[in-house]
N, C-alpha and C positions, 0 to 999 in steps of 0.2 A: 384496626390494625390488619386483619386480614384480608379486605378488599386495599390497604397499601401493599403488602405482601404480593396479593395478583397482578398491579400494577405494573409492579417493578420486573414480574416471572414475566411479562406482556413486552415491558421497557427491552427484558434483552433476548426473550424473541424474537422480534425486531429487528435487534443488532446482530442477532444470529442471523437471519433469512438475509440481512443487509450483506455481511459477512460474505454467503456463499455463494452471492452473485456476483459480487467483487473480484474476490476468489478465480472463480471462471471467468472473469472478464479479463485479469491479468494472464490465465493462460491462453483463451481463444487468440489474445490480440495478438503475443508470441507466436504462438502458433503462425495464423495470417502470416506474418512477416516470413517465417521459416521454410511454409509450406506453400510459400505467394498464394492465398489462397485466402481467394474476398468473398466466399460463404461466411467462412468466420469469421473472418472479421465484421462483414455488416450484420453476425450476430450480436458483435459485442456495443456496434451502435444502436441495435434496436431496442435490446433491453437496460440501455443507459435510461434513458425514463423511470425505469422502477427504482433503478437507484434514488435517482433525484426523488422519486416521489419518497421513497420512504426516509430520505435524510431528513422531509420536510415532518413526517410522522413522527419519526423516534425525536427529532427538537419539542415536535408540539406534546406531548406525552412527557418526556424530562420538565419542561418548564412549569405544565401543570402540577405534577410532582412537585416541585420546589415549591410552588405558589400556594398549593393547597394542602399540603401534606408537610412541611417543614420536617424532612429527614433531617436526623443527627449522626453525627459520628458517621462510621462505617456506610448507611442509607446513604449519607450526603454524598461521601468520597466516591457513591457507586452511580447515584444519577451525575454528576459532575463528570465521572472518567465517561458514561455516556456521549453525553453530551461532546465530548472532545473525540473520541473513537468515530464520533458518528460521522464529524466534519472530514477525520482523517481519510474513513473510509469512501466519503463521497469524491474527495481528491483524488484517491486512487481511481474510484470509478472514471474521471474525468480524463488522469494519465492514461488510464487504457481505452477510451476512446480516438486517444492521440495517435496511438501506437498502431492501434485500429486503422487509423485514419493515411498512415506511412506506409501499411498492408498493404492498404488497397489503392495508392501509389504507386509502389514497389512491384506489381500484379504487373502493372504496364512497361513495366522496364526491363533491360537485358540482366539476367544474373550477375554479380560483380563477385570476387572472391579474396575484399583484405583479412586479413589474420585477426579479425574480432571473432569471438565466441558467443554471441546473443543465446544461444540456449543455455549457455553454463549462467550467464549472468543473471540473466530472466530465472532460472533453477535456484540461484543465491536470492535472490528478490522474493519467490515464489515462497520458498522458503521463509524467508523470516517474517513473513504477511501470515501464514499457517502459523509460525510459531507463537506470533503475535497475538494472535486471536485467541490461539487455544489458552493462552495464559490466561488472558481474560476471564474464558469459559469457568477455568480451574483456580485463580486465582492462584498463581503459581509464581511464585517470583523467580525461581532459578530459571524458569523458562523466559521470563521476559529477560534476565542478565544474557544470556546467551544470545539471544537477537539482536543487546549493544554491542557485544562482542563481535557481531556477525557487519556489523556498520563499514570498518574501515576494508575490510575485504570487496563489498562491492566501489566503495569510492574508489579503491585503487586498481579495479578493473575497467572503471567508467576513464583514469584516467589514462590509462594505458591505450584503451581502444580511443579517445580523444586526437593524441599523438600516430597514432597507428592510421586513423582515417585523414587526419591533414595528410602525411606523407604517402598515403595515397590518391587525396585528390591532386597535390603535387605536379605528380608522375601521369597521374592518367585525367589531365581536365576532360576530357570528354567525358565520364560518367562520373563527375562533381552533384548534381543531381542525384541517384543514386545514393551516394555515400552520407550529402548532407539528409536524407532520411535516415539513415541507418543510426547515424549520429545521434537525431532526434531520438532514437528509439533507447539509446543506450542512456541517454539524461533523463528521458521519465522510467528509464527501467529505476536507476537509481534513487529519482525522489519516491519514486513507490516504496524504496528500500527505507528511504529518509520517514515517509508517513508510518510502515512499521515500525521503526525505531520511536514514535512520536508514543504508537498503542503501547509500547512495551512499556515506556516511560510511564505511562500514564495508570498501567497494571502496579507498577512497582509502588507509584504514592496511593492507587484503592491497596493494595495488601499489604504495604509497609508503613503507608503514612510518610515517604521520602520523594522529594523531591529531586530529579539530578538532572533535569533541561539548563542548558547550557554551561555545566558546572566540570570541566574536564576533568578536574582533577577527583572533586568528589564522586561524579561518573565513574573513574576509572577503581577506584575502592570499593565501590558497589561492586561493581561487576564480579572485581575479585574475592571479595569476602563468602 
């Protein structure tokens, strides 16, 4: 029992050190973008490898686990949300390479000035990836409710600056280029927002035992209770 006990303290070490690379990869690629500035950003492409390497760790260590060790109850629901956190956060690593990637595009191009806010959005994002996580750490449910709560706020910024950058390519096709990055950057700000919402969900069935993926209406009772 005690060498399962260190396993498992090893399991979300792991997801911690996974975590805080992530973390900083969602804010360098921001950054990049805001600061056109392709230092950071080709930070956040060079340490995408460790990500991937350890998504490949924390799977191989969960599945031993399950294989060898047959957790129950509570054990089970905690390598399980693993195992799912682990994929979430390797997508986000992958988002912020993208983001990364639009940086150091955006580095070559003339400055454009539509009425999107990418740092308040990226800020909303940024945010519920932190809150996400720390739920986890803490096994906190009212923190992960707050992060669904936090969902419909960035969709309706993502859809706002959508409408906002078509009627700017519009008016100004010469720097369509331009904007269609910018674009990009505000869709994977969002699915970053979407993969937090996935951790929180995934907090809520290890400390509740409740399931609310795809369930609106039970979703939205959760949250409020």
């Amino acid at each position: 029992m005690r060498h399962f006990e260190q396993e498992l303290e090893e399991l979300k070490g792991k997801l911690l050190e996974m975590s805080a690379l992530v973390e900083r990869a969602v804010y360098l690629s921001v950054q990049g973008v805001v600061e056109k500035n392709a230092e950071l950003a080709e930070q956040v492409l060079k340490n995408e490898a460790r990500i991937n390497q350890l998504e490949i760790e924390i799977d191989d260590m969960a599945i031993s686990l399950l294989a060898l060790q047959a957790p129950l109850a509570a054990d089970l629901r905690l390598v399980t949300a693993a195992i799912k956190i682990n994929n979430d956060l390797e997508r986000m690593g992958d988002l912020s390479a993208s983001i990364a990637q639009a940086a150091l595009a955006l580095v070559k191009e003339p400055v454009i000035r539509p009425s999107i806010d990418i740092p308040h959005i990226a800020g909303l994002a940024q945010g519920m990836v932190r809150k996400a996580l720390d739920a986890f750490v803490q096994r906190d449910a009212e923190l992960a409710r707050s992060v669904l709560a936090s969902d419909d706020a960035v969709d309706n910024l993502r859809t706002a600056s959508y409408h906002e950058l078509i009627s700017f390519m519009e008016k100004n096709p010469q720097q369509i280029s331009q904007a269609l990055y910018l674009l990009s950057v505000v869709r994977n700000l969002e699915r970053i927002a979407d993969h937090a919402t996935n951790i929180a969900e995934d907090v809520l069935f290890l400390v509740k035992g409740i399931d609310v993926r795809h369930h609106n209406e039970q979703r939205a009772t959760v949250v409020q209770s």
